[in-house]
C-alpha positions as CSV (number, residue, x, y, z in Angstrom):
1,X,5.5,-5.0,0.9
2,X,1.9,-4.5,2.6
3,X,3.0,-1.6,5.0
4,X,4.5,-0.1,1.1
5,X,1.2,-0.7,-0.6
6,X,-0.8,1.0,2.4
7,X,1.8,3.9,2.5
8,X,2.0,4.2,-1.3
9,X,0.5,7.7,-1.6
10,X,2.9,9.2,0.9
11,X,6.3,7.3,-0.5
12,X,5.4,8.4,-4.0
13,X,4.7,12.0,-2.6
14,X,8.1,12.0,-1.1
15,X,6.5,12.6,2.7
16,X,7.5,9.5,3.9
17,X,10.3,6.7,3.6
18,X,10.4,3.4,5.2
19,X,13.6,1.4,6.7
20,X,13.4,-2.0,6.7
21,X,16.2,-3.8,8.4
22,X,17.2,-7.6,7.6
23,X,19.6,-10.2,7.5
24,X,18.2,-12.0,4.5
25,X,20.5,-11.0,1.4
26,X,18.6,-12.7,-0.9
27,X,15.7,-9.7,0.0
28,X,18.3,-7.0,-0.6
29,X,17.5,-8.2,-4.3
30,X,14.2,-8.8,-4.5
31,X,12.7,-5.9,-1.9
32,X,14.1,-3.0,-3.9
33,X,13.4,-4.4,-7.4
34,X,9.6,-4.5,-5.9
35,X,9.9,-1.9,-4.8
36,X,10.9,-0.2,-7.7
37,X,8.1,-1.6,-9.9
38,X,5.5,0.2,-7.5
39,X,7.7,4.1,-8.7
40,X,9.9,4.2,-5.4
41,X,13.1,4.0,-5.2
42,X,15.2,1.7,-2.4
43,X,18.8,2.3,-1.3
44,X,20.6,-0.8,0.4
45,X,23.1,-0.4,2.9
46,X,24.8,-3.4,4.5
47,X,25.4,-2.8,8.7
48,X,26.8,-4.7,11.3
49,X,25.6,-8.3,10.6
50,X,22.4,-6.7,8.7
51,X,21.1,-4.8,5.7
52,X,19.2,-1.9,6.1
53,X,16.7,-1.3,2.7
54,X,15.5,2.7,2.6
55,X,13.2,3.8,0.1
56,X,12.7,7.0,-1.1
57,X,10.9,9.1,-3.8
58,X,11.7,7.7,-7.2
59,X,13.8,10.5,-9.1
60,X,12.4,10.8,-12.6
């Protein structure tokens, strides 16, 4: 969540998005909803033995 707070401008702009690979499940809930409360949006995708999180600009 720091690397999404110093990147904020960008990910709202839609010029950047950030992948952030896991294998916690219990942050595929809480990363996205965070997420989400600072206006971008997350997509979660579960891989091979991981979860990839993606976030993206928030569609209004």
């Amino acid at each position: 969540l720091r690397e999404i707070n110093l990147q904020h401008r960008d990910l709202i702009a839609g010029h950047l998005r950030m992948v952030i690979l896991t294998d916690n499940r219990d942050a595929t809930g809480t990363v996205p909803e965070a997420v989400r409360n600072m206006g971008v949006d997350a997509v979660v995708e579960k891989v091979d033995g991981y979860y990839r999180i993606t976030t993206q600009q928030l569609k209004h």
